[in-house]
C-alpha positions in Angstrom: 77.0 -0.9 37.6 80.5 -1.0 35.5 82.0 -3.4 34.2 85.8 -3.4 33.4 86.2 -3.7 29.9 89.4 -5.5 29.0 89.8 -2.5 26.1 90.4 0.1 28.7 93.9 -1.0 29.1 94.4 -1.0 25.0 92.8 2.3 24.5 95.4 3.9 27.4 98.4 2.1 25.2 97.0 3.5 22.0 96.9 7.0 23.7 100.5 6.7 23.9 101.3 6.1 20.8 98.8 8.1 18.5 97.5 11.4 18.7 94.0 9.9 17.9 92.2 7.0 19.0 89.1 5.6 17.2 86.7 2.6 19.0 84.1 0.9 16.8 81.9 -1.5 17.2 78.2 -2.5 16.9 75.5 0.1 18.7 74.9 -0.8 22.5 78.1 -2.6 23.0 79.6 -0.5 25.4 82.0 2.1 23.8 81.0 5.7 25.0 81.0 4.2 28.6 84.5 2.5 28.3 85.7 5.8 26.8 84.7 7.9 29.5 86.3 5.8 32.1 89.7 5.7 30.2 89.5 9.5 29.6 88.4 10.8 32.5 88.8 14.7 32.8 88.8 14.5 28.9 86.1 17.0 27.6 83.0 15.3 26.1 81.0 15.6 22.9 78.5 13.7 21.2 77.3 14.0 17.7 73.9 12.5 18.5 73.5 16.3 19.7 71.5 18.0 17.0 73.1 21.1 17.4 76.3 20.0 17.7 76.2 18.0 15.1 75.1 21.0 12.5 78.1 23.1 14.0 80.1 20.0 13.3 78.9 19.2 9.6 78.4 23.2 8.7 81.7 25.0 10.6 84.2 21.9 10.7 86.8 24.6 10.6 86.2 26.4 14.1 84.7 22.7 16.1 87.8 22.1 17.4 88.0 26.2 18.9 84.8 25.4 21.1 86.0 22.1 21.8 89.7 22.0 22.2 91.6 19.0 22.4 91.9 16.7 24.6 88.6 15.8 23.7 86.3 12.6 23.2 83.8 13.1 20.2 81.0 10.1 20.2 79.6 9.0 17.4 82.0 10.5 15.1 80.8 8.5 11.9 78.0 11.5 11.3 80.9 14.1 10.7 83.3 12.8 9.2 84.4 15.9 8.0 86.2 16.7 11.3 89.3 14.2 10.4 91.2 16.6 7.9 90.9 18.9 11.0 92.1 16.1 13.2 95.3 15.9 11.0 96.2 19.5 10.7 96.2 19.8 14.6 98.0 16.8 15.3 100.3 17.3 12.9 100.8 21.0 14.1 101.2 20.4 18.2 103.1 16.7 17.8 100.9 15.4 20.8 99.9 12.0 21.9 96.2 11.3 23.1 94.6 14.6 22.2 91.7 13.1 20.1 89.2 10.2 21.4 86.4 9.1 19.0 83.6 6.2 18.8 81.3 4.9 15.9 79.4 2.3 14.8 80.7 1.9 11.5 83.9 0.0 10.8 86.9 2.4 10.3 88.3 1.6 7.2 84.1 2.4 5.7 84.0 5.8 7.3 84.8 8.6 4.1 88.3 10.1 4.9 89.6 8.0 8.0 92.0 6.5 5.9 93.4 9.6 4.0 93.6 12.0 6.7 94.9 9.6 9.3 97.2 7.2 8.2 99.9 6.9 10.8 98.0 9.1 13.4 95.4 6.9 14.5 95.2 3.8 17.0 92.4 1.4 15.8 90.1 -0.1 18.3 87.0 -2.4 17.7 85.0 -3.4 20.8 82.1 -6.1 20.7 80.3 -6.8 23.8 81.1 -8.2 26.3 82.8 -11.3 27.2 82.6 -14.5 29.0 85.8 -13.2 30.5 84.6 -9.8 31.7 81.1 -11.0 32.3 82.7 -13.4 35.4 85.2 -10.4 36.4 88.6 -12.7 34.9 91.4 -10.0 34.6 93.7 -12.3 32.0 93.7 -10.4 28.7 95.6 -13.2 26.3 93.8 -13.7 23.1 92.9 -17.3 23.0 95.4 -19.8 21.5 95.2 -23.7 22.4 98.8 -23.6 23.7 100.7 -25.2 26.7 101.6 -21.5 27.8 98.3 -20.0 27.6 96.3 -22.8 29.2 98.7 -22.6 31.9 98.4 -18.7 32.3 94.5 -18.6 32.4 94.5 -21.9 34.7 95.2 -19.3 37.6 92.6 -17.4 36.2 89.6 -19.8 35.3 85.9 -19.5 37.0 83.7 -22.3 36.7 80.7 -21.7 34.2 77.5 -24.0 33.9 75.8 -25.7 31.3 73.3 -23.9 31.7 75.1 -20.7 32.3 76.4 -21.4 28.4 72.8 -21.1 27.4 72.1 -18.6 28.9 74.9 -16.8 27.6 74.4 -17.8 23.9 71.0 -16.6 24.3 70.8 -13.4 26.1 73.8 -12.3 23.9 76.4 -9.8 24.7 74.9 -6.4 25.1 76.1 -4.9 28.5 72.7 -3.3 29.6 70.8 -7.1 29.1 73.3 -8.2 31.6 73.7 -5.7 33.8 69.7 -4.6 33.9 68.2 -8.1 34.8 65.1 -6.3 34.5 65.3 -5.5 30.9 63.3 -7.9 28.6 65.0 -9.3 26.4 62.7 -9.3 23.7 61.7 -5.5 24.1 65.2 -4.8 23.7 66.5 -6.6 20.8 62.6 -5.6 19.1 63.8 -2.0 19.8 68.0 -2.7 19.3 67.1 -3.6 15.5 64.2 -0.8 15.2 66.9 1.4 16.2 69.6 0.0 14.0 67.6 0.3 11.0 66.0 3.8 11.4 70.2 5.2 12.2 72.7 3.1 10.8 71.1 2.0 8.0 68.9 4.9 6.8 72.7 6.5 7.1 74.6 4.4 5.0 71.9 3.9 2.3 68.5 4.4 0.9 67.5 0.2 1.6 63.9 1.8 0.3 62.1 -1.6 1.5 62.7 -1.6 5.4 60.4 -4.6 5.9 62.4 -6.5 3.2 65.8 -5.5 5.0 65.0 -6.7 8.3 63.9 -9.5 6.5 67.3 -9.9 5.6 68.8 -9.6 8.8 66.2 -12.4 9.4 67.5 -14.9 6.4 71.2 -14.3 7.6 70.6 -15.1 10.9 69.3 -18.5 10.1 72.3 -19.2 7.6 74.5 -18.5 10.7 78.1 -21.5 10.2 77.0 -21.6 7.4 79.0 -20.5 3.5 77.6 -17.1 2.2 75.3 -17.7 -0.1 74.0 -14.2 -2.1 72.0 -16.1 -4.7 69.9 -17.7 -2.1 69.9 -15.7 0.5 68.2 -13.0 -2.4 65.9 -15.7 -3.3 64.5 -15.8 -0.1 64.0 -12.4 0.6 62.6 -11.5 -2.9 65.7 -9.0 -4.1 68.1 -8.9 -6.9 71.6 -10.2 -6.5 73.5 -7.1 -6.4 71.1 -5.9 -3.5 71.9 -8.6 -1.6 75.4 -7.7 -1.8 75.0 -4.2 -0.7 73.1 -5.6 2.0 75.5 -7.8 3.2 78.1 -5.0 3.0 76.2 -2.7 5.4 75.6 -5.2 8.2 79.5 -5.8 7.6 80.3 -2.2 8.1 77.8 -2.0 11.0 79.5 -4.4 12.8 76.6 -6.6 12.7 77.7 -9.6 10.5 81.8 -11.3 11.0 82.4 -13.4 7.3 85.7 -16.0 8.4 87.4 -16.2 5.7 88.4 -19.6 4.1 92.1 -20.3 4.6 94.3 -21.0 1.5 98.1 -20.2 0.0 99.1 -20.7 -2.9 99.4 -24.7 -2.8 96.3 -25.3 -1.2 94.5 -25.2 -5.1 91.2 -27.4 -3.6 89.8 -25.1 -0.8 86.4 -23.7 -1.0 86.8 -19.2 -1.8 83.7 -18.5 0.1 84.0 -17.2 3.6 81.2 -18.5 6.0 78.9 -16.1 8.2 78.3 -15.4 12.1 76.9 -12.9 13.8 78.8 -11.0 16.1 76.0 -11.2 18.8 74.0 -14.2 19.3 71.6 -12.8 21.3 70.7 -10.2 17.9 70.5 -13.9 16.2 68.5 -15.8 18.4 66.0 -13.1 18.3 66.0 -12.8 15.2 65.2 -16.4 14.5 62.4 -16.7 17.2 64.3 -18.9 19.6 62.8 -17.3 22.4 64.6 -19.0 25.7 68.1 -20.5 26.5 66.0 -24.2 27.0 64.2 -24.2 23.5 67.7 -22.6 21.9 69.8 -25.4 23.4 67.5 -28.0 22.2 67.0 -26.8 19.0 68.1 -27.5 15.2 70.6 -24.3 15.3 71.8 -25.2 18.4 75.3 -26.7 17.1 75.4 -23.2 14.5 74.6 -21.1 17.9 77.5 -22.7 19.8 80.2 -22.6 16.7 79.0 -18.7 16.7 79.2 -18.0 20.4 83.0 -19.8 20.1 84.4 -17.9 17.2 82.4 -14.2 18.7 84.0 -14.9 22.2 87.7 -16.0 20.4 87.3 -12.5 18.0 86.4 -10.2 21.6 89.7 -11.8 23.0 91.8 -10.4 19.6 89.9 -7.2 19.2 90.3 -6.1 23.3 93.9 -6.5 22.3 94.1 -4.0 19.6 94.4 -6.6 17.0 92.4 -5.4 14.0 92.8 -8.4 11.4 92.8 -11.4 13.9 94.1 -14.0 12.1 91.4 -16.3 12.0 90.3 -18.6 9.0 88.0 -22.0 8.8 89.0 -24.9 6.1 86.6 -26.9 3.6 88.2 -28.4 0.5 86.4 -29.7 -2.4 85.8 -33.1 -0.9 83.4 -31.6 1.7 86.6 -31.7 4.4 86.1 -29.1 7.0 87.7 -27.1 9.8 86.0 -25.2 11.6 88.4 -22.5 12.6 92.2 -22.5 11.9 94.0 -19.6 14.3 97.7 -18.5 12.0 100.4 -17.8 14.9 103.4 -18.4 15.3 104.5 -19.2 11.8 101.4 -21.9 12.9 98.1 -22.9 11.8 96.4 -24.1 15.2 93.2 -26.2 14.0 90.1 -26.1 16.2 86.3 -28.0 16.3 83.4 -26.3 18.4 80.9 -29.2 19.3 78.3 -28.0 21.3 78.0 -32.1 23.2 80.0 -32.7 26.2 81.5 -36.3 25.3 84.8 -35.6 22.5 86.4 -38.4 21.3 89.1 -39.0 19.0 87.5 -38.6 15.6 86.4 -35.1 16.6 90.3 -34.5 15.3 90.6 -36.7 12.9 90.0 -33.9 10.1 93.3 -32.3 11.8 95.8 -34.5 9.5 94.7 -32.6 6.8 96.7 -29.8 7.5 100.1 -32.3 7.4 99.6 -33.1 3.9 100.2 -29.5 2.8 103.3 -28.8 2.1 104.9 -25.9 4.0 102.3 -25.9 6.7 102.9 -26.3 9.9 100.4 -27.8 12.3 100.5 -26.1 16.2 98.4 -28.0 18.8 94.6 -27.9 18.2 91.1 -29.1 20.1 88.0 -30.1 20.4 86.1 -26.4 22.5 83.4 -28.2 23.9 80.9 -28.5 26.6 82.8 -31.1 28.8 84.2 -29.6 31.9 88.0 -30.2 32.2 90.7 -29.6 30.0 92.5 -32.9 29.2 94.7 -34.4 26.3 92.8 -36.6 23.7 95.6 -37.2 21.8 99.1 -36.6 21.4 98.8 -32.6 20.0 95.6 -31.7 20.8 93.0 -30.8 23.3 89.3 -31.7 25.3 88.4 -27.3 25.7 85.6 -26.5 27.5 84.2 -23.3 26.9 85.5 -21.6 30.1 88.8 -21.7 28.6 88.4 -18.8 25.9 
């Protein structure tokens, strides 16, 4: 069974404009089988191929003779000798769409992408998949607490249960758990990271300790809406410092780990410098942490951190199907403990936002909001409260009761 991804439309835009067209994004998410429906009758090769791969790595120069463009190369991260080639014929035949590629490592980490094709490449990250496509909703705006886009998706919106949120937050985002309802869920997130550390991993570095690493993954997990903290996290796992950086740095560029970034100009001298850390799948975290079903999740000490993470993954998926690479997302905590939890920059507008996973906001849930009106040359766009109450109603003059359906 497919399911439309709301990419498909970006990747045929991007194939207009570029002669190549790269999709990241973490394994399992979905990216070789949105590919081949946007390129169908586009020639197909994967690097996962041992013998393809050799020809790939050892005879770079005559790939692209046995596989002419157009063609779609998957998992082009293990050659990434094939992009000077990728110039030289794009810049030679001046064509659009003749090049379509997947990965699971963040462009700008893989050697060369950024040399060879500045200028020729359209950028695409894909996460799994969304409330939005999971319910079969068509509206492709990237979320923004606005008059215009509440009114837009209103024509849109499918009801989704309290439950159904759970459920969601738990099972994660991975297309297969969704649409295999046979799958187990541990068996596949117990095999998911098995897999991610024997390829990805063993491929971007020697880790040495694979035990300690997935003890890692394990520490981060639980520090999920929370501010990254190297020095402990490396306390807890039993590693120096600088090896917890590396670490963090390849669940980055495996498009396991999203750091927000703290907002700040230059006259906002009091904010905190450390961004905070999510997971880009909750399901990946819930396993991880040994919350094994939706009812023991939803009732337990991370539940709040779940929620926040399940918000800010399913806002990101609403950017990133757009094309939007950086999406301008930041949280806000000065030194007096004040906190944001996510500020969206549009507009010439920061639009400041609260996840609280109870169903009853009130007032003070927004209170934090004034912040943003005593720094000077900021201006504050409506915000709200994304919540588990089920209509969307005004709570004060500017901002917002969400529910969750909404993003």
């Amino acid at each position: 069974m497919y399911i439309k991804r709301h990419a498909e439309d970006t990747v045929s835009k991007l194939s207009k404009m570029f002669g190549a067209v790269l999709v990241t994004g973490p394994r399992q998410v979905g990216k070789t089988t949105m590919l081949k429906k946007a390129t169908e009758g586009v020639s197909y090769v994967t690097l996962d191929d041992p013998m393809l791969l050799a020809t790939a790595v050892e005879q770079s120069g005559t790939f692209f003779k046995d596989n002419p463009p157009p063609v779609f190369i998957d998992e082009i991260q293990y050659a990434p000798n094939l992009f000077p080639h990728i110039k030289i014929i794009i810049d030679r035949d001046k064509k659009k769409g003749q090049f379509y590629m997947s990965g699971s490592q963040q462009f700008h980490m893989m050697k060369n992408v950024s040399e060879s094709l500045a200028g020729r490449l359209g950028l695409l990250t894909l996460l799994g998949l969304s409330i939005r496509e999971k319910q079969g909703i068509n509206f492709t705006d990237p979320f923004l607490p606005t008059d215009d886009y509440f009114y837009a998706y209103k024509r849109n919106i499918k009801e989704l249960a309290y439950d159904d949120v759970w459920y969601n937050i738990h099972c994660g985002s991975m297309p297969e758990l969704f649409t295999n309802k046979a799958f187990d869920w541990q068996m596949f997130y117990g095999a998911y990271v098995k897999t991610y550390i024997e390829r990805d991993v063993r491929e971007l570095t020697q880790v040495g300790d694979e035990l300690k690493f997935l003890r890692f993954m394990t520490v981060a997990a639980s520090r999920i809406g929370q501010l990254l903290n190297l020095a402990s996290l490396a306390r807890d796992v039993g590693i120096s410092q600088p090896t917890a950086e590396r670490w963090i740095s390849i669940l980055i560029t495996s498009n396991i780990l999203y750091l927000l970034k703290p907002y700040s100009n230059n006259i906002t001298k009091r904010v905190v410098k450390t961004p905070k850390l999510y997971f880009f799948d909750t399901g990946l975290a819930a396993y991880l942490t040994k919350w094994n079903t939706p009812e023991v999740l939803k009732n337990g000490a991370m539940a709040g951190a779940f929620f926040e993470n399940y918000v800010i993954s399913e806002i990101l998926k609403s950017y990133y199907n757009k094309g939007v690479l950086e999406p301008p997302l930041y949280f806000y905590r000065d030194k007096n403990m004040n906190e944001i939890d996510l500020l969206i920059e549009a507009n010439g507008m920061l639009y400041p936002l609260e996840m609280k996973k109870h169903a009853d906001p009130q007032k003070k849930d927004v209170a934090v909001f004034s912040l943003l009106d005593k720094i000077p040359s900021v201006k504050r766009g409506p915000g709200g409260v994304i919540c588990l109450y089920d209509n969307l109603i005004t709570i004060n003059d500017n901002d917002r009761v969400i529910p969750v359906k909404y993003l």
